[in-house]
Backbone of each chain as ProteinMPNN parsed JSONL, in Angstrom:
{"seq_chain_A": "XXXXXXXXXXXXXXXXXXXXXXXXXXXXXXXXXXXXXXXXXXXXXXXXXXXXXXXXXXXXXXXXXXXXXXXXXXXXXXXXXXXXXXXXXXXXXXXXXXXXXXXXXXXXXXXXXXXXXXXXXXXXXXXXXXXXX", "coords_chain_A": {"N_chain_A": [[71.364, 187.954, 88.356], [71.8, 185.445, 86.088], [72.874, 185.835, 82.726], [71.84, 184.202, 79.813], [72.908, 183.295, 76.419], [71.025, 182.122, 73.677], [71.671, 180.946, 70.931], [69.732, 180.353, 68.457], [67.929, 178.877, 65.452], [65.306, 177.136, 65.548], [62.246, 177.962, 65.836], [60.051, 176.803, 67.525], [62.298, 175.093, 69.162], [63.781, 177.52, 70.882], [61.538, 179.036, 71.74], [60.268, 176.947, 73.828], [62.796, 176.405, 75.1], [63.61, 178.363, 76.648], [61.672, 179.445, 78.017], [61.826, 176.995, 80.293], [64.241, 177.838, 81.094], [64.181, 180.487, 81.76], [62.452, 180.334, 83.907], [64.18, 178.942, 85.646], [65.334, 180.801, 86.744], [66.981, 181.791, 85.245], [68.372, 185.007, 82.981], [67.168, 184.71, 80.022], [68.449, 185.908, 76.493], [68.036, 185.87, 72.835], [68.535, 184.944, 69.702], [68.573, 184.022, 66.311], [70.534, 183.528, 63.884], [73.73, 182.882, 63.135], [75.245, 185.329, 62.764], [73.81, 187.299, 63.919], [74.019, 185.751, 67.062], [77.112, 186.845, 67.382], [77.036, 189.406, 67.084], [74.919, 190.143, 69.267], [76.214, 188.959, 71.579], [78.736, 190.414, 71.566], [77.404, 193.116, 72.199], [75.676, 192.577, 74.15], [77.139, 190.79, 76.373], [76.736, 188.055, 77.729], [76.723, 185.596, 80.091], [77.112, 182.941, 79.845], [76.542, 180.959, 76.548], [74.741, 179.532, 74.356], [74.957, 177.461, 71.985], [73.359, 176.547, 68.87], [74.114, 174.562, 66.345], [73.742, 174.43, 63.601], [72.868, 176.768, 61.549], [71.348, 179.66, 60.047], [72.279, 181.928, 57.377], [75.083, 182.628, 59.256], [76.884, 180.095, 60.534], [76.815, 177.944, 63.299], [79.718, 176.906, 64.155], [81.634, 178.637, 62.578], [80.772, 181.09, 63.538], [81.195, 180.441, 66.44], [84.047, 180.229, 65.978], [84.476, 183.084, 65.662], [83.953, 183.974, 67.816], [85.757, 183.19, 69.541], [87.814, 184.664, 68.772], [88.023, 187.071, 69.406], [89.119, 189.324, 71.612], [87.269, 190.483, 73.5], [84.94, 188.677, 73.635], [86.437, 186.163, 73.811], [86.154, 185.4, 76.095], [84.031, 184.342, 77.303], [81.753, 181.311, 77.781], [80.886, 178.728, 75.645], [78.552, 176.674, 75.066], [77.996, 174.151, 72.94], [74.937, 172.846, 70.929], [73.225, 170.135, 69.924], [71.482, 168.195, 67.213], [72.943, 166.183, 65.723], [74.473, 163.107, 67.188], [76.389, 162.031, 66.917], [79.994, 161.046, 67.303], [81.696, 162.576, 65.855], [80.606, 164.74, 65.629], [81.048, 166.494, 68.262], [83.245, 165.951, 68.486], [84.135, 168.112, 66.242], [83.125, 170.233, 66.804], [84.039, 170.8, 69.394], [86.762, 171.557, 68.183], [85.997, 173.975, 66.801], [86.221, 175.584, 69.069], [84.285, 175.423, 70.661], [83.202, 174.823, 74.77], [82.26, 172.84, 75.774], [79.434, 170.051, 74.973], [76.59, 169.429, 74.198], [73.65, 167.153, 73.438], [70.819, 166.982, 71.47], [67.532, 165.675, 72.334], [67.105, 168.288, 74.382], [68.296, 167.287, 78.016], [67.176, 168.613, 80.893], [67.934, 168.95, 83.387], [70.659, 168.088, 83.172], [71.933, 169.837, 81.013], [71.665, 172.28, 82.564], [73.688, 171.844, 84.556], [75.46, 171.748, 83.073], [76.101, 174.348, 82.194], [76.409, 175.681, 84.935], [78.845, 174.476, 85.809], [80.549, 175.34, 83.675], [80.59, 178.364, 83.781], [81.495, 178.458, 86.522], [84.048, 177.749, 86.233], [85.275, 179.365, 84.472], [85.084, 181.814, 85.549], [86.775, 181.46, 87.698], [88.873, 180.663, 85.907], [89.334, 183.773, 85.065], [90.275, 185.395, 87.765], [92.243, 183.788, 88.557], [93.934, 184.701, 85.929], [93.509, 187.615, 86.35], [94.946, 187.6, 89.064], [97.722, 187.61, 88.382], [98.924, 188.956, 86.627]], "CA_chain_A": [[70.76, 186.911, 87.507], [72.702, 185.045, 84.912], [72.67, 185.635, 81.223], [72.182, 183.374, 78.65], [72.648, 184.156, 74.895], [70.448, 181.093, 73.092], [71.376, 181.403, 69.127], [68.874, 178.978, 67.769], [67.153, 178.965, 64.499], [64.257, 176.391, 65.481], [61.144, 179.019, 66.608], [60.142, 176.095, 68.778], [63.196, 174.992, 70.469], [63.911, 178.674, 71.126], [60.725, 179.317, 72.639], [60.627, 175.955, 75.146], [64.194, 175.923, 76.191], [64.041, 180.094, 77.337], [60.793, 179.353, 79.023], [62.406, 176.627, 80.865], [65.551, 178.285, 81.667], [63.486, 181.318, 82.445], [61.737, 179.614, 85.259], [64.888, 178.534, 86.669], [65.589, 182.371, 86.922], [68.235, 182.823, 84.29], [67.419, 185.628, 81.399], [67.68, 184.589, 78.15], [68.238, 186.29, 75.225], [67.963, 185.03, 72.28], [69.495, 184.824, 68.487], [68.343, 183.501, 65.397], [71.33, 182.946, 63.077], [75.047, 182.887, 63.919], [75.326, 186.708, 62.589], [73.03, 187.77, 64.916], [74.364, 185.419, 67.822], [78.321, 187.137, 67.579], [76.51, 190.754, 67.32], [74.536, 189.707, 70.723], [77.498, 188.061, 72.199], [79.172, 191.477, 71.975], [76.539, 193.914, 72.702], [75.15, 192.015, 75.781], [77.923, 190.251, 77.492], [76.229, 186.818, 78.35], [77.674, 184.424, 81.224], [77.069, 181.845, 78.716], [76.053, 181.166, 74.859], [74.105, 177.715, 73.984], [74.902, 177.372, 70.196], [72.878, 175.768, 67.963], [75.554, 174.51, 65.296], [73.239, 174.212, 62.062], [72.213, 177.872, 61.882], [71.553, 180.252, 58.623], [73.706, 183.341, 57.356], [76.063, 182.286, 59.935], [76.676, 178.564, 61.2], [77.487, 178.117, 64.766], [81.086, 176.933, 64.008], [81.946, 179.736, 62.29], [79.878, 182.236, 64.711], [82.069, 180.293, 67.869], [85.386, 180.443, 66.238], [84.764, 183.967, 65.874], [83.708, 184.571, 69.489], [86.638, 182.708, 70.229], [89.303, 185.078, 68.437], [88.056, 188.116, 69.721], [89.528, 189.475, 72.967], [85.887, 191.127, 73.886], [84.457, 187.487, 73.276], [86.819, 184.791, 73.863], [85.978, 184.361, 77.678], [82.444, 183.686, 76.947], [82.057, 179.971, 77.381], [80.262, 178.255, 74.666], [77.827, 175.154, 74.884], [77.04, 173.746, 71.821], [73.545, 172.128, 70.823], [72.852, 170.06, 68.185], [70.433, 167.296, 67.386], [73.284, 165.309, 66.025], [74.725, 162.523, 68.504], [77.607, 161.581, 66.674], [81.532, 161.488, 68.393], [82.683, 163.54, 64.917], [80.224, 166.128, 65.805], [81.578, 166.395, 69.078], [85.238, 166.58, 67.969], [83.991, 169.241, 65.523], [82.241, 172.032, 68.093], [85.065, 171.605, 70.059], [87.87, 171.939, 67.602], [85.893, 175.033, 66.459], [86.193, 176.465, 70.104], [83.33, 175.142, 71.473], [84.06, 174.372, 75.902], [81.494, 171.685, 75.848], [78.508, 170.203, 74.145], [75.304, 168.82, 74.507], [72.939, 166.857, 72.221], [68.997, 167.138, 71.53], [66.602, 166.692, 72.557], [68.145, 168.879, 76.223], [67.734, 166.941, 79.153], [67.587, 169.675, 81.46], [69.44, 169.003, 84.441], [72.302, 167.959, 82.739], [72.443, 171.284, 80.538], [71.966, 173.159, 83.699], [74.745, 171.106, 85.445], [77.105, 172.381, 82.441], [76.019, 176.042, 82.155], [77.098, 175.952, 86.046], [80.172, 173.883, 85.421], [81.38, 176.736, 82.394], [81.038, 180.09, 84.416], [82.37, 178.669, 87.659], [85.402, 177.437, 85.441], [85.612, 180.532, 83.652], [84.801, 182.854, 86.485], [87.821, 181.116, 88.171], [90.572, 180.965, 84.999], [89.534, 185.098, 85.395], [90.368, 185.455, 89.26], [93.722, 183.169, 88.461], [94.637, 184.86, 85.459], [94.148, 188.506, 86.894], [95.925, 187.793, 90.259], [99.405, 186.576, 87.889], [99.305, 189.819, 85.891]], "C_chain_A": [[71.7, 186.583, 86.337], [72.038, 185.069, 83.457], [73.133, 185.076, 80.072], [71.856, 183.276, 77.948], [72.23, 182.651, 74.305], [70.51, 181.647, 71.419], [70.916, 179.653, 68.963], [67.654, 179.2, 66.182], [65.557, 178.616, 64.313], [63.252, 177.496, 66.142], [60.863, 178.113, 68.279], [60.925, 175.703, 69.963], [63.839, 176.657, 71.244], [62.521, 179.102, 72.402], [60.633, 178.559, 73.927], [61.324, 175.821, 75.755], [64.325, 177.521, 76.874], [62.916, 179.989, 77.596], [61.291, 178.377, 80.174], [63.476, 176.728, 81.801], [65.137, 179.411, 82.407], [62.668, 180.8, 84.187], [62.656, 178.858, 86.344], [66.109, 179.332, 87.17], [66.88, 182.531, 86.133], [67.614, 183.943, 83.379], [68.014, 185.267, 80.304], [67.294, 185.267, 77.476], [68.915, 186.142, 74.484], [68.111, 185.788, 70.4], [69.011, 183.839, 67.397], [69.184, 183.085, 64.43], [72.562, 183.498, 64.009], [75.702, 184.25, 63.826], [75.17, 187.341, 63.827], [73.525, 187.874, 66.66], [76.101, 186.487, 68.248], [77.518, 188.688, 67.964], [76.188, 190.726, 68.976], [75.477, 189.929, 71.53], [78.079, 189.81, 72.785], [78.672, 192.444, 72.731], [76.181, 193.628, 74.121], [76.134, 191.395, 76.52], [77.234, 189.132, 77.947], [76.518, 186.427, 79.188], [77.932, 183.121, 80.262], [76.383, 182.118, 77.588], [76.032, 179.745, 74.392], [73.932, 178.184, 72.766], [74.788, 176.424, 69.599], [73.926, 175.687, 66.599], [75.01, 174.388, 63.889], [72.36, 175.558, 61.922], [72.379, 178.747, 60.129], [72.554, 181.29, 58.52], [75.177, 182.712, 57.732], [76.403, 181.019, 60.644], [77.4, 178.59, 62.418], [78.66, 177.54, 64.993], [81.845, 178.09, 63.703], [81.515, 180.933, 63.671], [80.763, 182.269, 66.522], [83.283, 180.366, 67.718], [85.74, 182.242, 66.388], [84.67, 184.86, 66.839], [84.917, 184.448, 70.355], [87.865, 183.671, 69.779], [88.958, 186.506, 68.558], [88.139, 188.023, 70.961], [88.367, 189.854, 74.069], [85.253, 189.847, 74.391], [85.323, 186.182, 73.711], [86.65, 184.549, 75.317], [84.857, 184.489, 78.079], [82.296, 182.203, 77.147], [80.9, 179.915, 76.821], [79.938, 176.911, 74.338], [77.585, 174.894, 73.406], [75.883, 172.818, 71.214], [73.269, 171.988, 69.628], [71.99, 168.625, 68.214], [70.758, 166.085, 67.064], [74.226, 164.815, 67.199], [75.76, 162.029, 68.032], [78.702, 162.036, 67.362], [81.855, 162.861, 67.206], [82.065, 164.822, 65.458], [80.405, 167.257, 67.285], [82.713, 167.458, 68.919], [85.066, 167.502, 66.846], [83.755, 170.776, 66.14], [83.695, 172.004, 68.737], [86.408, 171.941, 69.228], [87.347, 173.198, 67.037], [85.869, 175.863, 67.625], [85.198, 176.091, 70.732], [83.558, 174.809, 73.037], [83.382, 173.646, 75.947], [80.098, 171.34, 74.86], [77.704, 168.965, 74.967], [74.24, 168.12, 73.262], [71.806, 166.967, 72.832], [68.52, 166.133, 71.652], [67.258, 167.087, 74.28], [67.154, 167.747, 77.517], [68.092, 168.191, 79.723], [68.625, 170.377, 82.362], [70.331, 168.771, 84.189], [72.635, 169.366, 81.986], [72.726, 172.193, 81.808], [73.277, 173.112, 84.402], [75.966, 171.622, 84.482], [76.961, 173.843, 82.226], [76.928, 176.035, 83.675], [78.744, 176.058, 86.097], [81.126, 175.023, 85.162], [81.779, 177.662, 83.449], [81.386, 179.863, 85.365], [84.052, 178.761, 87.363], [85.738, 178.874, 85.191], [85.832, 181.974, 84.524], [86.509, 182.537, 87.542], [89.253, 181.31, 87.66], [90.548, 182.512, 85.107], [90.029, 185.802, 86.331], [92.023, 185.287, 88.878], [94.573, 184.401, 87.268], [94.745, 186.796, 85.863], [95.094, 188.897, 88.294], [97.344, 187.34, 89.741], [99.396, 187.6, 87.306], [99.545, 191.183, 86.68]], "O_chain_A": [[72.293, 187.47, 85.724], [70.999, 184.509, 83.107], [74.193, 185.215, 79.463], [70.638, 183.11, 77.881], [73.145, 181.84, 74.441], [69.752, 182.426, 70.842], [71.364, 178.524, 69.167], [66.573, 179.777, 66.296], [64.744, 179.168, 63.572], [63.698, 177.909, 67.212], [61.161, 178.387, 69.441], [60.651, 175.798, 71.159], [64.384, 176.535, 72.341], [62.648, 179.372, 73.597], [60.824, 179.131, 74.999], [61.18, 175.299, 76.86], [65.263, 177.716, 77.647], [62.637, 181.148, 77.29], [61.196, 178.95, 81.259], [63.692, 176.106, 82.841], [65.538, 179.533, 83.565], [62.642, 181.265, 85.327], [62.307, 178.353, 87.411], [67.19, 179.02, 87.669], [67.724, 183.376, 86.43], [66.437, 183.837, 83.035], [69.12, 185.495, 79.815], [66.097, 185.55, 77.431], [70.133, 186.144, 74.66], [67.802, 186.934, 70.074], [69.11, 182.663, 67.744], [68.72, 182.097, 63.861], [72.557, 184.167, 65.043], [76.616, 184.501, 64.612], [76.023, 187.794, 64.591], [73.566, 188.86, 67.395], [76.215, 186.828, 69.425], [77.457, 189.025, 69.146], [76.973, 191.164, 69.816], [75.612, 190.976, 72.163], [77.935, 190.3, 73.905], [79.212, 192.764, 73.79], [76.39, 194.381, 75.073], [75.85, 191.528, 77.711], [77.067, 189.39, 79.139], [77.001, 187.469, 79.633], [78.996, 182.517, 80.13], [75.728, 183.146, 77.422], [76.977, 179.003, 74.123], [73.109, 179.02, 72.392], [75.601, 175.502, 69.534], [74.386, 176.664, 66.008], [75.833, 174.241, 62.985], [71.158, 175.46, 62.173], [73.243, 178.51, 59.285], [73.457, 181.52, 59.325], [76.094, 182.4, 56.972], [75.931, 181.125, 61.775], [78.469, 179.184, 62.558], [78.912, 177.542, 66.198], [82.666, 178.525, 64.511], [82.255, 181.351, 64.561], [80.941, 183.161, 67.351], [83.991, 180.53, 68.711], [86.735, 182.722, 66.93], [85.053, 186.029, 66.899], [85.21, 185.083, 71.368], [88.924, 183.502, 70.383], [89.585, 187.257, 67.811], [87.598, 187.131, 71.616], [88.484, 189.597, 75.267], [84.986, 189.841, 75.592], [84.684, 185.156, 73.942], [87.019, 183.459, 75.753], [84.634, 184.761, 79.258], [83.047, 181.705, 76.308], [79.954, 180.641, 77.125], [80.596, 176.132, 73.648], [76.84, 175.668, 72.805], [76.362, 171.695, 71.062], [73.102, 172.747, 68.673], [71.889, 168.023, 69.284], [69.933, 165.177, 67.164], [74.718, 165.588, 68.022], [76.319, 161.355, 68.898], [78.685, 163.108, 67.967], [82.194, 163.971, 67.616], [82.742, 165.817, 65.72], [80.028, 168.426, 67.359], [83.005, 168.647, 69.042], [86.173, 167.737, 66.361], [84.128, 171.929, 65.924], [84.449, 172.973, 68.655], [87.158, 172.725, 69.809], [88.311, 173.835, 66.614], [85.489, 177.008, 67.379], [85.236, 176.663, 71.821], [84.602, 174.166, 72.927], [84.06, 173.008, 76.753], [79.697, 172.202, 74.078], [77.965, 168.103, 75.806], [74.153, 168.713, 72.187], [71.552, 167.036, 74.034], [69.094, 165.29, 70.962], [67.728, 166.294, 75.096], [65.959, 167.561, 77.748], [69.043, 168.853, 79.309], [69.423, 171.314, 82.383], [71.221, 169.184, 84.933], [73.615, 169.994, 82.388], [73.81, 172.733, 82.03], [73.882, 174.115, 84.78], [77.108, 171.862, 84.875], [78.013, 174.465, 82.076], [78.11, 176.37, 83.596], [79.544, 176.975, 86.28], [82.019, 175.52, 85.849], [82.906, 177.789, 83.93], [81.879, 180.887, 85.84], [84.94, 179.425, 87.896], [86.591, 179.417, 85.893], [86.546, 182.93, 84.222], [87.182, 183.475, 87.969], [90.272, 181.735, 88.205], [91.693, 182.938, 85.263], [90.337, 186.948, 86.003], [92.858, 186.192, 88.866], [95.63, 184.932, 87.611], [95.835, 187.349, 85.716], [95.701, 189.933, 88.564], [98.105, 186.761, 90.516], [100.605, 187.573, 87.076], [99.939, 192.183, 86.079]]}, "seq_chain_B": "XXXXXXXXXXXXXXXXXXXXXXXXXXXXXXXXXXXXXXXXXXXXXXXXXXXXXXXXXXXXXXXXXXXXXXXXX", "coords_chain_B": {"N_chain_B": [[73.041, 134.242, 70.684], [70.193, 135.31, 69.036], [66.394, 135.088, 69.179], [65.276, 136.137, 67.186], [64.124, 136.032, 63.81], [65.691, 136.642, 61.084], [65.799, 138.515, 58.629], [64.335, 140.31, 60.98], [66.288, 140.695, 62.384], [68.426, 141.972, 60.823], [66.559, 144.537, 60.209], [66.835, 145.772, 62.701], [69.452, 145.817, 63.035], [70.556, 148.157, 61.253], [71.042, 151.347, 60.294], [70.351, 154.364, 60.039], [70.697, 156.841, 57.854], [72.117, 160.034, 59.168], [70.783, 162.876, 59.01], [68.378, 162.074, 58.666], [68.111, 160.964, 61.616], [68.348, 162.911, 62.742], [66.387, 165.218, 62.143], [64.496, 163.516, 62.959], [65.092, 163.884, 66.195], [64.61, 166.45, 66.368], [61.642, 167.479, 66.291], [60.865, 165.304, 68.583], [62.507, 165.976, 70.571], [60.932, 168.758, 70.975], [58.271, 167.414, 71.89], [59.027, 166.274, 73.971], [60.367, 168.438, 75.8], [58.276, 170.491, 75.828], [56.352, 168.612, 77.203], [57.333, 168.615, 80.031], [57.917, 170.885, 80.44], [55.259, 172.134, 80.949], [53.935, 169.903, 82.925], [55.755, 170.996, 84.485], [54.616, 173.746, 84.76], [52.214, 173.032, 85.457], [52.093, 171.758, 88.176], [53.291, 173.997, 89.425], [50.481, 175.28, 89.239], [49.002, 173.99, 90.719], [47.334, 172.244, 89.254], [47.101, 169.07, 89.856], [45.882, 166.9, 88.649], [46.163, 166.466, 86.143], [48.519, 165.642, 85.61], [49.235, 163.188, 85.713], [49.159, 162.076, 83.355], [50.087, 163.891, 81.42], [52.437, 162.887, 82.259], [53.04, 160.718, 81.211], [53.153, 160.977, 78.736], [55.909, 162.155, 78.699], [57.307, 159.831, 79.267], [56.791, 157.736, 77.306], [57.619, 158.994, 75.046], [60.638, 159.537, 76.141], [61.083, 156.425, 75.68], [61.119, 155.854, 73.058], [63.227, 158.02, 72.625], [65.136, 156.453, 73.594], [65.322, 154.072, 72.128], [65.694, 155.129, 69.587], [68.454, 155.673, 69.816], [69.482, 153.449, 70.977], [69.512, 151.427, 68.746], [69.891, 152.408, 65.883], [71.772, 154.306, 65.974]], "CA_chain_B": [[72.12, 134.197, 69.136], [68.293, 136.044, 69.0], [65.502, 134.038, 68.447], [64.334, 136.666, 65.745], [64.312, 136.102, 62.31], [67.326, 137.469, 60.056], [65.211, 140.119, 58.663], [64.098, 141.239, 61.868], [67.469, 141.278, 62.844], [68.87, 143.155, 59.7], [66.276, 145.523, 60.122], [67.072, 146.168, 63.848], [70.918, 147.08, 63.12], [69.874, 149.354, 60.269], [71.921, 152.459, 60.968], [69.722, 155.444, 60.048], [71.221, 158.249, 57.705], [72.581, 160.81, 60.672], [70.164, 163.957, 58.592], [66.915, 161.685, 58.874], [68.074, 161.392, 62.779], [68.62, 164.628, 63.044], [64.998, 165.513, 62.068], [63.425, 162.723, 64.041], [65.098, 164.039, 67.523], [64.26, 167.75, 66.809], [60.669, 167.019, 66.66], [60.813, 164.66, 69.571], [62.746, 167.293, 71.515], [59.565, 169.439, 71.15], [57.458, 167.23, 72.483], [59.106, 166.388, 75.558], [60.386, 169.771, 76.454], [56.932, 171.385, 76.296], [55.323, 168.074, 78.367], [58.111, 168.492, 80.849], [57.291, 172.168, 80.791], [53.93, 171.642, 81.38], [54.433, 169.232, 84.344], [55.883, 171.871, 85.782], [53.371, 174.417, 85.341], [50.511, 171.918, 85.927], [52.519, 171.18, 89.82], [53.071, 175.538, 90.195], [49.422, 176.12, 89.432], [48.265, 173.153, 91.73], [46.427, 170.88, 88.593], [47.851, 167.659, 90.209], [45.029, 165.906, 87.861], [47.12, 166.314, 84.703], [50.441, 165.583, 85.464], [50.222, 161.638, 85.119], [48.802, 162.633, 81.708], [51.901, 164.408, 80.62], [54.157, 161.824, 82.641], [52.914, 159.12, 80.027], [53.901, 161.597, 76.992], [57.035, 162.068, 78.678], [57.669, 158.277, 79.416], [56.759, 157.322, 75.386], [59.324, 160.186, 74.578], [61.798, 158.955, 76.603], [61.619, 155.373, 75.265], [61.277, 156.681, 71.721], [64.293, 158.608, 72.195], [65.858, 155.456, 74.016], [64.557, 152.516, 70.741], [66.523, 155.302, 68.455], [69.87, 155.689, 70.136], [70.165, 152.171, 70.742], [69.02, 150.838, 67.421], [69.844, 153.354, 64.314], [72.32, 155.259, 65.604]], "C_chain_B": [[71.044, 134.706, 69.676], [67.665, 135.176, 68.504], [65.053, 134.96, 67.301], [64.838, 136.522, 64.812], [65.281, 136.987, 61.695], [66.45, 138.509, 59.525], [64.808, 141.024, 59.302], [65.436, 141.814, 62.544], [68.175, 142.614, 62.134], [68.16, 144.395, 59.947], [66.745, 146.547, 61.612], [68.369, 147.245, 63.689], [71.222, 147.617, 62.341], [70.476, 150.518, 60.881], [70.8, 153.567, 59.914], [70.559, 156.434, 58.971], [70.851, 159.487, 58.868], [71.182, 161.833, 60.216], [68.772, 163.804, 59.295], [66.874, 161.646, 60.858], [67.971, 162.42, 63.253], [67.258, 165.252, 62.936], [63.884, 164.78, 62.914], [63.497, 163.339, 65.662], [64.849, 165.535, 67.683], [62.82, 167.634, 67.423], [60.332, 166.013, 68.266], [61.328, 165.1, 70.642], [61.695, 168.277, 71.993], [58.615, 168.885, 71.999], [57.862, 166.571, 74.153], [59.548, 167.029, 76.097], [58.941, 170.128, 76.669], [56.089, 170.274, 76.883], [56.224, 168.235, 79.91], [57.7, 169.745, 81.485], [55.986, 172.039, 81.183], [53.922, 170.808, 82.504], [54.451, 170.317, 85.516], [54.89, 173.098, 86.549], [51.991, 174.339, 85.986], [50.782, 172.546, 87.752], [52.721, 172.698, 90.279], [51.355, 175.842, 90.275], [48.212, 175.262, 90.083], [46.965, 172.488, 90.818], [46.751, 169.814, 88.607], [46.946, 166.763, 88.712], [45.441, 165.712, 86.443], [48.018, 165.646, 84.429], [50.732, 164.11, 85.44], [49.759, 161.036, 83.805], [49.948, 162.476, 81.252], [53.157, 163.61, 81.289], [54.16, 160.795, 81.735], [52.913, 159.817, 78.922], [54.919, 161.498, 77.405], [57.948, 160.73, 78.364], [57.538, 157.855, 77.92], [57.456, 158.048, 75.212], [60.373, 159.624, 74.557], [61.959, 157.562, 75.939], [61.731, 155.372, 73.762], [62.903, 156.657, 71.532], [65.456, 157.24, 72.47], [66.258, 154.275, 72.329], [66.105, 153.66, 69.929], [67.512, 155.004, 68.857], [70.004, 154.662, 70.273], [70.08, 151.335, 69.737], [69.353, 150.908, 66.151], [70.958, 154.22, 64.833], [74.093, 154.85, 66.02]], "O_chain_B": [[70.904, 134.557, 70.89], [68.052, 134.477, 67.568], [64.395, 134.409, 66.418], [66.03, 136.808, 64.701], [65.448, 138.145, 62.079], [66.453, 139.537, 60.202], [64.722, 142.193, 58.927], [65.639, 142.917, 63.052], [68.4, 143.743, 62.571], [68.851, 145.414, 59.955], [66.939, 147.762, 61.574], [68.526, 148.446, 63.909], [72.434, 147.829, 62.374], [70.369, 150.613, 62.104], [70.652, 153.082, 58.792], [71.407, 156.97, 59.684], [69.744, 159.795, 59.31], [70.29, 161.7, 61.053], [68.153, 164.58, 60.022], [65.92, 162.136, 61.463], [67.405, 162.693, 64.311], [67.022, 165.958, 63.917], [62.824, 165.202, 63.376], [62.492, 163.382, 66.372], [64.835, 166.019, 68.814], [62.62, 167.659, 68.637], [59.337, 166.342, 68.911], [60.828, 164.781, 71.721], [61.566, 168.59, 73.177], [58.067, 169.61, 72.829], [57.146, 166.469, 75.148], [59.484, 166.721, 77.287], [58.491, 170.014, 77.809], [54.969, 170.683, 77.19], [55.604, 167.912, 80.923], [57.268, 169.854, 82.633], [56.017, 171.613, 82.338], [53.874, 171.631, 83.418], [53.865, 170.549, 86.574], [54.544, 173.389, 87.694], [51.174, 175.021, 86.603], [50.1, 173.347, 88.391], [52.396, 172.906, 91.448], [50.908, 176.522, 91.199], [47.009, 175.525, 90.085], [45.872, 172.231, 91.323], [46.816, 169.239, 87.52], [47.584, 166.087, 87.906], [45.007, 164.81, 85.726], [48.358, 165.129, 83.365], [51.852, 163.633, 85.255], [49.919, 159.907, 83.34], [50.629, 161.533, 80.85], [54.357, 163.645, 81.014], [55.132, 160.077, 81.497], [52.614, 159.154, 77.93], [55.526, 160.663, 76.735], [58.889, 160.577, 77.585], [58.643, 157.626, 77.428], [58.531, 157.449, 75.222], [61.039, 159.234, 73.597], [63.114, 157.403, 75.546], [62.674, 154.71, 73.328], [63.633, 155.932, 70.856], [66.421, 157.041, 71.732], [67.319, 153.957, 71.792], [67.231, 153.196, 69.746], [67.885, 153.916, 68.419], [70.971, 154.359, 69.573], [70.72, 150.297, 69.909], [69.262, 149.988, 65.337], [71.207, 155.094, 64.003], [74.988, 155.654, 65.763]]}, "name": "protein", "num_of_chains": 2, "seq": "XXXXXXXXXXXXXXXXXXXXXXXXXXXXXXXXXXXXXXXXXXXXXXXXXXXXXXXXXXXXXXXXXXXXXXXXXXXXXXXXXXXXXXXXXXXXXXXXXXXXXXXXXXXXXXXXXXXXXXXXXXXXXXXXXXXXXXXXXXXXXXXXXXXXXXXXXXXXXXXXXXXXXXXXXXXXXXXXXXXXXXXXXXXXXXXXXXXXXXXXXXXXXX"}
């Protein structure tokens, strides 16, 4: 079963989107600030990590560049979810490391369609880059 | 040209401060995740008699979410 680390601040969107995802047999678990989310990240090993980018303590820029510069962490891929729809905010997640993003409110099948996307990608640059070493 | 009136127009391409968007589509995220959710559980636990209930929250959602993004943002 695939695991996926949800750091989200909103109680609600937390609860609806890991009942949802739950039912389409992933496990989620789940993260309240961006502290929390890197702690997780480590501890559990995810397949993926849907980051909410307006988060307390820790903001999910910060929280993904630092997933991204640890060796434990950086081959995590990392959705990011946010409620704005702007291009800057875009070209922000991903210049903080983000591998793709998504805006609110989630259509589903399209999130699903990029969780897949990530860990086949990622599951693949792992294959490639241990058969060259 | 639009036949509507210059103030209806002005108000149309009214760009939104991004924050106040940002609060309108959380909320509106809520409510069509949990009718979507619901849908589904309605159609697992065989209450067909609901579900074109919650397809006409979803459908106002959806054009909701549609009016903003093409309008304000």
């Amino acid at each position: 079963m695939r695991r996926i680390l949800l750091v989200e601040d909103n109680e609600m969107n937390r609860d609806m989107l890991s009942r949802r995802l739950q039912r389409r047999g992933y496990e989620v678990i789940m993260a309240t600030d961006g502290q929390q989310g890197v702690t997780m990240a480590q501890s559990r090993s995810p397949d993926v990590v849907l980051m909410d980018m307006s988060l307390p303590v820790m903001d999910g820029w910060e929280a993904t560049r630092t997933l991204k510069s640890s060796p434990d962490t950086k081959d995590i891929p990392v959705i990011a979810l946010t409620a704005h729809a702007m291009s800057t905010d875009r070209e922000k997640a991903m210049e903080a490391g983000c591998d793709d993003y998504d805006t609110k409110p989630i259509e589903l099948t399209r999130l699903i369609g990029k969780i897949e996307s990530l860990i086949a990608r990622f599951s693949n640059d792992i294959v490639q880059t241990e058969a060259t070493t | 040209m639009s036949d509507l009136p210059t103030h209806i127009e002005e108000a149309i391409q009214l760009k939104l401060p991004p924050d106040l968007m940002h609060d309108m589509r959380t909320p509106l995220g809520h409510i069509l995740g949990y009718s979507e959710l619901l849908i589904e559980q309605m159609r697992d636990q065989g209450h067909e008699e609901f579900i074109p209930y919650l397809e006409k929250i979803c459908k106002a959602g959806h054009q909701l979410l549609e009016t903003m993004t093409d309008n304000f943002e």
